[in-house]
N, C-alpha and C positions, 0 to 999 in steps of 0.2 A: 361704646365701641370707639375704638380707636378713629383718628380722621385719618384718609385718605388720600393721598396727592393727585390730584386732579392732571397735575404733571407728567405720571406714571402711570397709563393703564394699565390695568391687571387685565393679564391676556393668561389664556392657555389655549398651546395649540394654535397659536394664533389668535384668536378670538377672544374679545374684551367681554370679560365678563361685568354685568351688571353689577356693581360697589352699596345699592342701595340696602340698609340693613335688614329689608325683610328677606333678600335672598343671598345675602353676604356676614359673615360673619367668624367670628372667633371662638376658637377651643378653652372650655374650661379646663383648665389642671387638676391632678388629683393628686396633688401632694399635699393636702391635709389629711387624706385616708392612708397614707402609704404603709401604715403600721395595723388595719384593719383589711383581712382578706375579706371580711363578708361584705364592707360596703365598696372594694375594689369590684369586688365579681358586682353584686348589685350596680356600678356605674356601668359597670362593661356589658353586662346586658342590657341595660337603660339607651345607653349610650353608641354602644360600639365601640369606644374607644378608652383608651386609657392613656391619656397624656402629662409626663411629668417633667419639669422643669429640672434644672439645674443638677442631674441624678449623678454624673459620672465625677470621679476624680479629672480635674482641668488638666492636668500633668497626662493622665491616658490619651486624652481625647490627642492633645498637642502631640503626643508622641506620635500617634495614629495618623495624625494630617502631615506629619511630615515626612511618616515614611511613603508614604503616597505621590505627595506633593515633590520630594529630591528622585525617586524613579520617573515621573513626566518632566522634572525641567532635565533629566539627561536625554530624554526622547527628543526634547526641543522645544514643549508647549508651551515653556513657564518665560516670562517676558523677565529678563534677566536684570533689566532698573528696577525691579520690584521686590519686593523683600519675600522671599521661598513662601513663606507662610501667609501670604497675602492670596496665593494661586492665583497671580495674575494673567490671562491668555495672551502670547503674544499678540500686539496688536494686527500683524500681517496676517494672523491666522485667526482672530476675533471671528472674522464673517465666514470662515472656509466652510464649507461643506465637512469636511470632514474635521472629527474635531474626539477628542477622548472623551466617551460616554459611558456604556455600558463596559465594564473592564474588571471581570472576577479574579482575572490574573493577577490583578495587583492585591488581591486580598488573601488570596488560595498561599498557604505557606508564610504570613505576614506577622507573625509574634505579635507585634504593636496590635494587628487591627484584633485579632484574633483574642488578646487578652482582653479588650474592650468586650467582646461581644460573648466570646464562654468565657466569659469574668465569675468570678461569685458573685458580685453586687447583682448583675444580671440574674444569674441563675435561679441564685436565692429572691430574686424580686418573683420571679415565676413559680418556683419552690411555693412560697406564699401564698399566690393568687387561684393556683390550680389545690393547691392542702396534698401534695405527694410530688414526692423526687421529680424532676424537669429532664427530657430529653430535646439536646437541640439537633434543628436540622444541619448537615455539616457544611454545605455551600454557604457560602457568602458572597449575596449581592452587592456588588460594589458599581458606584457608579460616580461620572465625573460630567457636570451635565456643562457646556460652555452655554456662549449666548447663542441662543432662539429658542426651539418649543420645548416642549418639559413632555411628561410619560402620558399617552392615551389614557383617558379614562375608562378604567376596570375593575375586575375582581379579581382577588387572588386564588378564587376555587380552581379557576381553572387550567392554572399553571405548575400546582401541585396539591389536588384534591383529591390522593389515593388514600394518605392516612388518617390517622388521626381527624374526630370533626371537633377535637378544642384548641388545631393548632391556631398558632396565632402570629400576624405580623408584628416584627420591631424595627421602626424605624429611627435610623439615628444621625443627626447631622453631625459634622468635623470641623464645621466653620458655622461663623455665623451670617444666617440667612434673612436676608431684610427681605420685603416684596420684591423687589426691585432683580432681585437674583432667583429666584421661583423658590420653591420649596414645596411643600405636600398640602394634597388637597383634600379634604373627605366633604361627602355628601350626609349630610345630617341626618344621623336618624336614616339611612337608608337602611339597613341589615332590617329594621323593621316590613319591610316593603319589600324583601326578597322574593317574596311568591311571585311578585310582576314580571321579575324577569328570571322564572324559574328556568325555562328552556336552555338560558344562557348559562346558568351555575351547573347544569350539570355537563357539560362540555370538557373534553379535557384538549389541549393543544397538541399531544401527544399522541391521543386515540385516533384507529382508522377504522374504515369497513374493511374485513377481510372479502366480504360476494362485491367488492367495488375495484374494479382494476385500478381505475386512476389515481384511487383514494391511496391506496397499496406500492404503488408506484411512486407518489408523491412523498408521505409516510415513511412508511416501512423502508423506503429502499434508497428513497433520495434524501431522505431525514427533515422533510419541510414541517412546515406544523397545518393543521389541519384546518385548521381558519385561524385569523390573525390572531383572537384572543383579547383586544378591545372591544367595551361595551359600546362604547362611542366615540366620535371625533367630533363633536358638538356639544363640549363640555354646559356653554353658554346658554343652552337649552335644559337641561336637567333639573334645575330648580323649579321652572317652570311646570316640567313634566312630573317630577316626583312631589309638587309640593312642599319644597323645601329650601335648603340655603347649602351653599357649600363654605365652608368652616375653613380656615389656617389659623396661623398666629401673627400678628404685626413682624414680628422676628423670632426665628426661629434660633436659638444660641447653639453654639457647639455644649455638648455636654446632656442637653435636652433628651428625651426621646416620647415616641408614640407606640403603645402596637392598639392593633382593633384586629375586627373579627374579619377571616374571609369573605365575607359576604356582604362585606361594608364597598362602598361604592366609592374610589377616589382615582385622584391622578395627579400632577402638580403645575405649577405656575410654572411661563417660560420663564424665562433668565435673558433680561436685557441690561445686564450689565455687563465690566471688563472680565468677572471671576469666576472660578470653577467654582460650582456647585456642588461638594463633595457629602458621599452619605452610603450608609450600608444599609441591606434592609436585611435579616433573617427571622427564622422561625425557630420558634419553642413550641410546647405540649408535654402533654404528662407521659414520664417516661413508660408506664405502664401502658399504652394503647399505642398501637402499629404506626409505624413511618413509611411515608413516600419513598418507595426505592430511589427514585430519579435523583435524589437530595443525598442520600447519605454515604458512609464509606469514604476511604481516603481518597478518591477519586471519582467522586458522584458520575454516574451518568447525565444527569440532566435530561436537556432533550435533543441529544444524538440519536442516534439510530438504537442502541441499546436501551432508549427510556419509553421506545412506544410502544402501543401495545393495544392488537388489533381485537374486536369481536364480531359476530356476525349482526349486520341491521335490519 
């Protein structure tokens, strides 16, 4: 395994996670199978994940980050002595509380990002993995993480677990991401270990009691979500608890990507550096088995008020 900067704690969430290699470590790639479905699906159940280097055409990715990157530096975010494609943060606005994070808008209608993600290289990667035509979800997470803490650690079930049970995460960086700027976490081998925290996978952030006034009121009618939807905010604990390590890469490169399974347990490293941590994350499945309403159509609902959806408890 790679060394370590003793320099640069590896924090998420605040919290320095333990570096030692029984409870830290690195993702294997599977880009020597990438032309075998049966030992792709074999790692991905093995594993949970399916991590491949260097996949995208370098000209996509580039086009991708900077149609992102010239819409923030017209808002103001982008430190103008810096070169566009570096996603510099203004230094005045480095520490700000407020800061461009979660931001689908700049992906929603984006040619560039869009061609990236229902690309053929994509499609057709999923085409293979799943052995029948690929349907994706139509939303695109887009996120732009500055310096401090990176994503709660969670599952994906319960954010959009109406369809499909082979969809699947893909995540993809636009830049490249050293420790030092965070990037993605997974818990090793957790999907194995899903029964421990079964009560939590079947939640959905959207669902309310309809015999519960407050729940109804909250929900239904003020469009909040129904509990937060992280598993934790004690990333630094979980190794400990699950028996296991949590995984990245030394660097993550633009062009890269990951997906694993809903049920796979991650979150990512903060970002104590100058740059935007730039990265999309959507879903695929086999186009034959049902999709999440909340995700698809030219205008998903998501989780507005239009994506909940009550039953009796």
């Amino acid at each position: 395994m790679p060394a370590i900067s003793a320099e640069t704690p590896i924090r998420s969430l605040g919290r320095k996670l333990d570096t030692d290699p029984a409870v830290f470590g690195f993702l294997t790639d599977a880009n020597d199978v990438l032309d075998d479905p049966a030992a792709l699906r074999g790692r991905l159940e093995e594993d949970g994940y399916l991590y491949v280097r260097d996949f995208f055409d370098p000209d996509l990715i580039r086009a991708g980050r900077r149609s992102i990157f010239e819409q923030v530096a017209r808002e103001g975010w982008l430190d103008p002595d810096h070169d566009l494609m570096d996603g510099v943060i203004r230094p005045d606005l480095a520490n700000a509380a407020e800061k461009p994070a979660f931001r689908p808008d700049l992906a929603a209608g984006n040619p560039a990002i869009q061609r990236v993600v229902f690309g053929a290289e994509i499609l057709d990667f999923y085409a293979l993995l799943f052995g029948e035509p690929v349907r994706h979800l139509d939303f695109i997470w887009c996120r732009l993480m500055g310096r401090g803490h990176g994503t709660p650690t969670h599952c994906d079930w319960v954010y959009m677990g109406r369809g499909s049970q082979q969809l699947l995460t893909c995540w993809i960086p636009y830049v490249d991401i050293p420790l030092d700027v965070g990037g993605l976490i997974l818990l090793e081998k957790s999907h194995h270990q899903a029964s421990r925290i079964g009560a939590y996978l079947r939640k959905d952030v959207d669902g309310y009691c309809e015999n519960r006034p407050a729940e109804v009121q909250a929900v239904a009618r003020d469009g909040k979500w129904s509990f937060p939807g992280w598993l934790s905010k004690y990333p630094d604990s979980l190794p400990e608890k699950f028996h296991t390590r949590w995984l990245t890469v030394p660097e993550w490169r633009a062009g890269d990507f990951i997906t694993f399974r809903m049920d796979m347990i991650h979150g990512s490293l903060d970002n104590s550096s100058k740059r935007l941590r730039l990265s999309t994350d959507t879903r695929y499945q086999p186009a034959s088995q049902p999709a999440d309403e909340r995700w698809i159509g030219d205008h998903p609902p998501g989780h507005s008020v239009a994506g909940k959806r009550g039953r009796i408890c």
